[in-house]
Every structure is written in structure tokens, then in C-alpha cells.
C-alpha positions in Angstrom: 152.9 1.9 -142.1 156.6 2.8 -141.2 157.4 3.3 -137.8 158.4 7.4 -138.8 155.1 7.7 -140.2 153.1 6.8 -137.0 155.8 8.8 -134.9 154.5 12.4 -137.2 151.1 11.7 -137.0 151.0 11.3 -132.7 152.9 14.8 -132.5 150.5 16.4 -135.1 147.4 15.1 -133.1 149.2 16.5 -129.8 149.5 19.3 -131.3 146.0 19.6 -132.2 144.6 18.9 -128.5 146.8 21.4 -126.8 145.8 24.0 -129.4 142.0 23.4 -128.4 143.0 23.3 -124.5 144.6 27.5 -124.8 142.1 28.5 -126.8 139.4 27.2 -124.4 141.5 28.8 -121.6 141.7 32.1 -123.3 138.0 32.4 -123.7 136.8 31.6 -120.3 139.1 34.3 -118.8 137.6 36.7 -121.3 134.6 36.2 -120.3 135.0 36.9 -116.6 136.8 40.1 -117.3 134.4 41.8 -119.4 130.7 43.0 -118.1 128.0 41.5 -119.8 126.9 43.4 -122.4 123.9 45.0 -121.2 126.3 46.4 -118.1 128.9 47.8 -120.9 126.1 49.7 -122.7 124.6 50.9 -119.6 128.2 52.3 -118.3 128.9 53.7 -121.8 125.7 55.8 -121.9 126.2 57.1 -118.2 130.2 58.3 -119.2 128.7 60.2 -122.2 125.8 61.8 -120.7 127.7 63.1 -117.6 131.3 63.4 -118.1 131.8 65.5 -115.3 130.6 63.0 -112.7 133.5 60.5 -111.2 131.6 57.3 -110.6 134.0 56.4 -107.9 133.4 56.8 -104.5 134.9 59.7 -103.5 137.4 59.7 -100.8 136.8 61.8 -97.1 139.8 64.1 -96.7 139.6 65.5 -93.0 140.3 68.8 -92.9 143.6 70.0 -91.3 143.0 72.5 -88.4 145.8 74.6 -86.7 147.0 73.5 -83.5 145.5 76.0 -80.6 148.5 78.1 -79.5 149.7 77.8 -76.0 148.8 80.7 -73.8 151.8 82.7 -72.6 152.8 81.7 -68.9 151.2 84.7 -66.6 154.3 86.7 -64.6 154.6 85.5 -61.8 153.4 87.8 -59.4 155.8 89.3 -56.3 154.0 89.1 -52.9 156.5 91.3 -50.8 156.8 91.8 -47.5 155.0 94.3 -45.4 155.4 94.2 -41.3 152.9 94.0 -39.0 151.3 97.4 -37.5 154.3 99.1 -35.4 151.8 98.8 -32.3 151.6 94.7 -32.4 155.3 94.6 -32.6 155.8 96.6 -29.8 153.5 94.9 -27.9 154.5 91.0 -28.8 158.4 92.4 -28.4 157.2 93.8 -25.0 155.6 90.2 -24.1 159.2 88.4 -25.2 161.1 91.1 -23.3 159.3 90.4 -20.4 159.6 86.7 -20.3 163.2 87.0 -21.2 164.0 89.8 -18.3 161.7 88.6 -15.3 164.8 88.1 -13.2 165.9 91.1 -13.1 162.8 93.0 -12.7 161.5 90.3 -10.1 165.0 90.6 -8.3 164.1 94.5 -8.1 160.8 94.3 -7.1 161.6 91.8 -4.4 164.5 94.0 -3.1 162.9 97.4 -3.0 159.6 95.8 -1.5 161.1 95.0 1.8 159.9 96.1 5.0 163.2 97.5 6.1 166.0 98.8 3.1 168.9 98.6 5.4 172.6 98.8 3.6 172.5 95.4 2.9 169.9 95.6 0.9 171.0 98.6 -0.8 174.0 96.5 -1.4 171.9 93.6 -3.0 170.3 96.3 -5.0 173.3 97.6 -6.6 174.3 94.2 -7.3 171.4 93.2 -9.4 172.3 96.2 -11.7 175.4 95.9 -12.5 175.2 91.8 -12.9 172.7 93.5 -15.4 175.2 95.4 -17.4 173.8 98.7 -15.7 177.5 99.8 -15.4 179.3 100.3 -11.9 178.3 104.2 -12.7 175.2 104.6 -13.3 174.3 102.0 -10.5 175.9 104.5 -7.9 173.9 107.1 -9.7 170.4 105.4 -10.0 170.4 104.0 -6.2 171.8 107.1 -4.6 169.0 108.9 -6.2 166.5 106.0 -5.1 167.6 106.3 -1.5 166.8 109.8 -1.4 163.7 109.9 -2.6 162.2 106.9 0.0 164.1 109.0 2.2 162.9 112.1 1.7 159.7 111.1 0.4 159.0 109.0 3.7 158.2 106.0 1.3 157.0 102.6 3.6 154.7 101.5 1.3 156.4 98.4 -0.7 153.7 99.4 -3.6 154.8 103.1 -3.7 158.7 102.3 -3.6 158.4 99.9 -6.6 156.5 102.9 -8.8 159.2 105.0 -7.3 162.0 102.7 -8.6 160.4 102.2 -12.1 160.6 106.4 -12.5 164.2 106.3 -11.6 164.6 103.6 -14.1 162.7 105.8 -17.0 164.3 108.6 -15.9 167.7 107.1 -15.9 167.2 105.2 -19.5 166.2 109.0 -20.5 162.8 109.5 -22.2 164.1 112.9 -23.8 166.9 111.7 -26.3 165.2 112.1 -29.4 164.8 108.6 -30.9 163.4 109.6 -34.6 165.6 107.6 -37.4 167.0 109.8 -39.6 166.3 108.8 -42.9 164.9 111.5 -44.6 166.9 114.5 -46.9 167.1 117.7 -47.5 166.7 119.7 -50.7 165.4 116.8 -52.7 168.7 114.7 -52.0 167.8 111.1 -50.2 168.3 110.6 -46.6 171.4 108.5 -46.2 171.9 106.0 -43.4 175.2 104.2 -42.7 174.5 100.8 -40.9 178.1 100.0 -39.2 179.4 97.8 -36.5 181.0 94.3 -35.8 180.6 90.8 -37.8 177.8 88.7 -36.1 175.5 91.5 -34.5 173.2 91.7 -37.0 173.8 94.6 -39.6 172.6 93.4 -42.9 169.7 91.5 -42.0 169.0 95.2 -39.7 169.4 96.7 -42.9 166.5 94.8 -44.6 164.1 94.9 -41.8 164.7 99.1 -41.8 163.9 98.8 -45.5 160.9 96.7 -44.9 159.3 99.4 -42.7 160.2 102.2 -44.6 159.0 100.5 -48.0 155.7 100.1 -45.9 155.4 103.8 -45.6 155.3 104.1 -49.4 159.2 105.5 -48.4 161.6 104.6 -51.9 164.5 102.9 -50.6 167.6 102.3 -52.4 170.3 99.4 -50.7 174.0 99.5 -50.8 176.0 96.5 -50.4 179.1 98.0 -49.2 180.4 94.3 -47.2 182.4 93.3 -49.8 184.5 91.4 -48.0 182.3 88.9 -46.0 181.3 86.0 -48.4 177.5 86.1 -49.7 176.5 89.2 -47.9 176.0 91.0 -51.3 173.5 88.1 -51.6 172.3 88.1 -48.6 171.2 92.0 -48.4 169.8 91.9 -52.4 167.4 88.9 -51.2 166.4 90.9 -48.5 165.6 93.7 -51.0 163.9 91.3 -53.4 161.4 90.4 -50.5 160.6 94.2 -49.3 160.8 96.3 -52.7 164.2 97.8 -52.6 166.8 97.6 -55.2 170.3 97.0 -54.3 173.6 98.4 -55.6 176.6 95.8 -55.6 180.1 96.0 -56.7 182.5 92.6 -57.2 183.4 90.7 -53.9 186.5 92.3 -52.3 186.1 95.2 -54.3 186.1 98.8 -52.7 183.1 99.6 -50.1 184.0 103.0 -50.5 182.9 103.0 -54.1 180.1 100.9 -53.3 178.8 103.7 -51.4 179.6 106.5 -53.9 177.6 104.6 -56.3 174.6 103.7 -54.0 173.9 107.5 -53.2 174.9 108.4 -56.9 172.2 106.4 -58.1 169.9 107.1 -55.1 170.5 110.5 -56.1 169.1 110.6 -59.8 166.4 108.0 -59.5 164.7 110.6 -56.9 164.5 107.8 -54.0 163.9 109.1 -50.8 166.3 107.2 -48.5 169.8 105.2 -49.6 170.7 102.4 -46.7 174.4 101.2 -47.0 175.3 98.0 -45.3 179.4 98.3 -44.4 181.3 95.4 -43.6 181.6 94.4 -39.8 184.8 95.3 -39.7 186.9 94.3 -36.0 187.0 97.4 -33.8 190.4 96.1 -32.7 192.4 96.6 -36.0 192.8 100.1 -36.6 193.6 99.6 -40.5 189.7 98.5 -41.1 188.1 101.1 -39.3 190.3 103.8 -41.2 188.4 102.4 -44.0 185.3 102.8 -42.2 185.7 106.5 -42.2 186.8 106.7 -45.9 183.1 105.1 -46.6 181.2 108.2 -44.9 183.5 110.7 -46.2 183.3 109.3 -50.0 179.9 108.6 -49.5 179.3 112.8 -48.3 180.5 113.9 -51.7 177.4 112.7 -53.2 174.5 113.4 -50.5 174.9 114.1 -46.3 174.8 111.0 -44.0 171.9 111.5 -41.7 172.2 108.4 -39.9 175.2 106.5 -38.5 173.6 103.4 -37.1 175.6 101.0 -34.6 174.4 97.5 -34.3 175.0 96.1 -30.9 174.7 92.4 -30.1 172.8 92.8 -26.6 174.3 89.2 -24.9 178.3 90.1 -25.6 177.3 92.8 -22.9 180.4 95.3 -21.9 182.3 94.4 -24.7 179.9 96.1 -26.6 180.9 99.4 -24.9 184.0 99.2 -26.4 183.0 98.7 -29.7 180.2 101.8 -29.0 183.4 103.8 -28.0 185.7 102.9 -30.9 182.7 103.3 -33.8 181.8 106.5 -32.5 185.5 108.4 -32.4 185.4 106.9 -36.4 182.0 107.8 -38.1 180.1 109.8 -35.9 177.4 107.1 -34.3 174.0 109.1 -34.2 172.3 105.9 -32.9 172.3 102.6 -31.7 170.4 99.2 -32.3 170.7 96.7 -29.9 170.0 92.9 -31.4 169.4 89.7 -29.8 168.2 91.8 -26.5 166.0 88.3 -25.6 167.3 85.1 -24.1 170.9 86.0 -22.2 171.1 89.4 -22.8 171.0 91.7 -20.0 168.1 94.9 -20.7 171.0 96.9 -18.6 173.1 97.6 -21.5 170.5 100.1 -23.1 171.4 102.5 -19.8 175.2 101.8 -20.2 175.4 101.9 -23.4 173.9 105.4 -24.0 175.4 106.4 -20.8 178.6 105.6 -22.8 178.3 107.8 -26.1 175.4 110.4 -25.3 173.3 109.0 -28.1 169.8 107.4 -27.7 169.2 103.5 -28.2 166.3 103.6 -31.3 165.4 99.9 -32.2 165.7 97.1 -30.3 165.4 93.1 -31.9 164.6 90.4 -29.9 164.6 87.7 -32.7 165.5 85.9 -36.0 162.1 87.0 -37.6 161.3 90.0 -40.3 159.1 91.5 -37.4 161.3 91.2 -34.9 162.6 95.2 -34.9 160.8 97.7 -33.3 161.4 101.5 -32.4 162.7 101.8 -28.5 160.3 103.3 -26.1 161.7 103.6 -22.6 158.4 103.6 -20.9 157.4 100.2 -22.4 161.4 98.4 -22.2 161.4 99.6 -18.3 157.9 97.7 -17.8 159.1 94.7 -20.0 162.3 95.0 -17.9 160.6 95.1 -14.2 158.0 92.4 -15.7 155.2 94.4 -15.6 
């Protein structure tokens, strides 16, 4: 047998076992992929008799809910500021004035008490008051009229001449002036107060507390921010009005107060409100220029409603030097009534005889502090006890 012979017949066999090898291949993997055949009958029957049934497992679908919608955030509610009862803030002032003006009243008492009132001690006497801020005047007046009466009267008892000196005191601080704040209007227009006097006594933060009262007594109160020139106190009085109930009327800083006015009342006027408060800028009594503007305020603002209320804010402790500025307010706008800050700590309780001595117009509220409650109406009575320490 030739070699090429036995070469043809080895492939041919080759050929033969790997033929055999796929095909036995081939048929297991059939086999594993196909059910057996009582399965494939079984599933055939089942498709035909109920075509409408998937024989899957079905699938869970959670169902989609809508997100709960956030509640709207409440308003937030206002709490404003109502003062205390207008007898516990003339009692507590009443306490702090007397703490503040024992000296005086104990320096008094101490003098008029004496055995023997000799013109030494009259002397002493006058002294006290006008280190006091009584004023040289009304000294002379008040212990002429004391020395008459112990005179007269025969007074030895120390008890009876200190109830003697606490009339003259009453008597002199004037119980008759008639102390009501003007705030109310006639024929349907609003009553119109004018707050006016000097940077650092107090006006605008005056202002607020007045509002605060009269907001208290179910009063409408409109605010006019007519210190245009003094940094912040546009912001200053609308806070205040934000905290007691009062809207406030602003123009741009620097702007024209007289305008500022106009436009409070104007507005004050058709909204029906029963009293407009205008804050003017404190404004140095020495500079003539400035207080010509004062006067243009009040007479722009009297086109548009009557002023029934020219206020004067006094800082208590600068004592004489708040006679001037009394003096020089009132030749310009008319002062109808005075309010007389910071009267605690140094001040002297004298300047409420001097100072209405000075202009012929009665004292009305007195402060004796920093706080909302620190304003109260002036009752002679009560600020001559406070004074003597009683």
C-alpha cells in the first residue's frame, strides 16, 4: 500500500470520528432544552384552553400616591403694645420720683421743721429751691408767702408747717392749669398734635409712647415723620408705630418736613382717623434759620386740619437751659404744653414750677425712664409728694 493511500484513508477515518462527536453534542443539548414530552402536552392543552390567562407570575406595581401638600405658613400674628393701667404708672413713676428727689424734699422738711425759723434758715430755705431749678423768682414768691402764713397762722408745730409748705408747693406748681392733651378735632377733622423741641430730649420716642396710650383707648392714630434730617428717625418713629398700631407717613431723608406734614394730616384727613401726631426735627433753638422752618411746618400743616396741640419736650437734667429753649419754641409755634423727660436721676423736680412759671402753660406728662411705660399725665398733688418724699 503506497504511502498516499494510507495518508487518505487516516483523514477519512478522522473525519468520521469528529462527525459522530457533533452529532452526539447536538443531541444532548437538545434534550435539555426541551420539556419532556408529557410537560409539552400538558402546557399546550393549558394555552389553548385559557388563552387569556398569562402563566407568568405577574409582577406588583406599587401604586403611586400624591405627595401631601405642605400647609401654608399661619400669619404671623402682631402682639402690640398696650400700657399698663394709667393708675400703676402713676403710682410706680411716683415711687421712682421719690427715690430720685428725696434730697430735696428731705432738705425741706428738715428746714421748715425747726424749732426756731430765724433768717438764716429762711436763707437755707431759699437756697434749696433754687439749687433745685425753682428759679430765683418764684423762690422769693413761694417763701415770702410761707413766712406769712407760720406768721400769721401762729404755726410751732414742725408737723403743721411741713403740710403748710407742701400747700404752698401745690399751690405754686398750680393745680388749675388745665392739663388735658389736646388730641381730639372738631367737625370730623383729626386732632393734630405737633411734638417740637431740641435733638436729645426725647421727641420721637414721646411721640410713640403718646400713640401707645391713645391706640389703647381704641383712639386711630396716624404718625408723621416730619425729622427728616436726623439719620434713622423715620425708622425709628415707624417701629414705634409697628409695635402700638399706628401707621406712619414718611417722605425721603432730607426731604421737606413741611410736606411731610401736609401729607400726614392729608391722609389723616380722608382715612377718618381721629388724631395725626407729627414728629419735627429737633431743630437748635440757637439758629434762627431752623426754627423759621419750624413755623412753616404748623402753618403748612393748618391748611389741611387745625393744630390742637404744640407739645415741647424738655430734657429735665439740662435744667435752666431748658428755659430758654421753652422761651424761644414758644415765640415760634405757639407751645400749648410741655413734657418734661428724664425728670429721674439728676434732674431737679424744680423745673416744672420754673418752667411753667416761664411760658404760662401747664407741664402735662412727665418721663422718668427709657421704658414704653415710662410716661404719665402730671398731677401736681402726687409730683409735690414724690418731690417732698412723701
Amino acid at each position: 500500500m503506497s504511502d498516499t493511500l494510507i495518508l487518505v484513508l487516516a483523514i477519512a477515518a478522522a473525519v468520521v470520528v469528529l462527525g459522530g462527536g457533533l452529532a452526539l453534542l447536538v443531541s444532548r443539548r437538545s434534550d435539555r432544552a426541551l420539556p419532556p414530552p408529557a410537560e409539552a402536552d400538558e402546557l399546550t392543552r393549558d394555552a389553548i384552553t385559557h388563552p387569556e390567562q398569562d402563566q407568568r407570575e405577574p409582577e406588583t406595581v406599587e401604586p403611586v400616591l400624591p405627595e401631601p401638600e405642605e400647609p401654608e405658613p399661619a400669619a404671623p400674628t402682631t402682639t402690640l403694645d398696650r400700657p399698663e393701667p394709667a393708675a400703676g404708672r402713676l403710682q410706680r413713676l411716683r415711687e421712682r420720683l421719690s427715690r430720685s428727689q428725696g434730697t430735696l424734699g428731705r432738705g425741706l422738711m428738715a428746714l421748715i421743721g425747726r424749732d426756731r425759723l430765724d433768717d438764716d434758715t429762711w436763707e437755707e430755705i431759699e437756697d434749696t429751691l433754687i439749687g433745685a431749678d425753682v428759679g430765683v423768682a418764684a423762690t422769693q414768691e413761694l417763701v415770702e408767702r410761707l413766712r406769712t402764713r407760720l406768721r400769721v397762722e401762729g404755726v410751732e408745730d414742725p408737723v403743721r408747717a411741713r403740710a403748710v409748705l407742701r400747700e404752698e408747693l401745690v399751690a405754686t406748681v398750680d393745680p388749675s392749669m388745665d392739663r388735658e392733651l389736646g388730641s381730639t378735632g372738631a367737625d370730623g377733622v383729626p386732632g393734630v398734635v405737633l411734638v417740637v423741641g431740641v435733638n436729645g430730649t426725647g421727641k420721637t420716642t414721646t411721640v410713640g409712647r403718646i400713640a401707645r396710650v391713645l391706640v389703647s383707648e381704641d383712639r386711630r392714630v396716624l404718625l408723621g415723620a416730619a425729622d427728616t434730617f436726623r439719620a434713622a428717625a423715620a425708622d425709628q418713629l415707624q417701629t414705634w408705630g409697628e409695635r402700638v398700631g399706628a401707621d406712619t407717613v414718611r417722605g425721603p431723608e432730607g426731604g421737606d418736613p413741611a410736606s411731610v406734614g401736609f401729607e400726614a394730616v392729608k391722609r389723616g384727613r380722608e382715612e377718618g382717623v381721629d388724631t395725626v401726631i407729627v414728629d419735627t426735627a429737633g431743630r437748635l433753638h440757637t439758629k434762627s434759620g431752623l426754627m423759621d422752618e419750624l413755623g412753616k411746618v404748623k402753618r403748612v400743616v393748618e391748611k389741611q386740619a387745625p393744630v390742637t396741640e404744640v407739645l415741647l419736650v424738655i430734657d429735665a437734667t439740662t435744667g435752666q437751659n431748658g428755659l430758654t429753649q421753652a422761651r424761644v419754641f414758644s415765640e415760634v409755634v405757639d407751645v400749648t404744653g410741655i413734657v418734661l423727660t428724664k425728670l429721674d436721676g439728676t434732674a431737679k423736680g424744680g423745673i416744672v414750677i420754673a418752667v411753667q412759671r416761664e411760658l404760662g402753660v401747664p407741664v402735662k406728662l412727665v418721663g422718668l425712664g427709657e421704658g414704653a411705660d415710662d410716661l404719665a399725665p402730671f398731677v401736681p398733688e402726687d409730683f409735690v409728694d414724690a418731690l417732698l418724699g412723701e
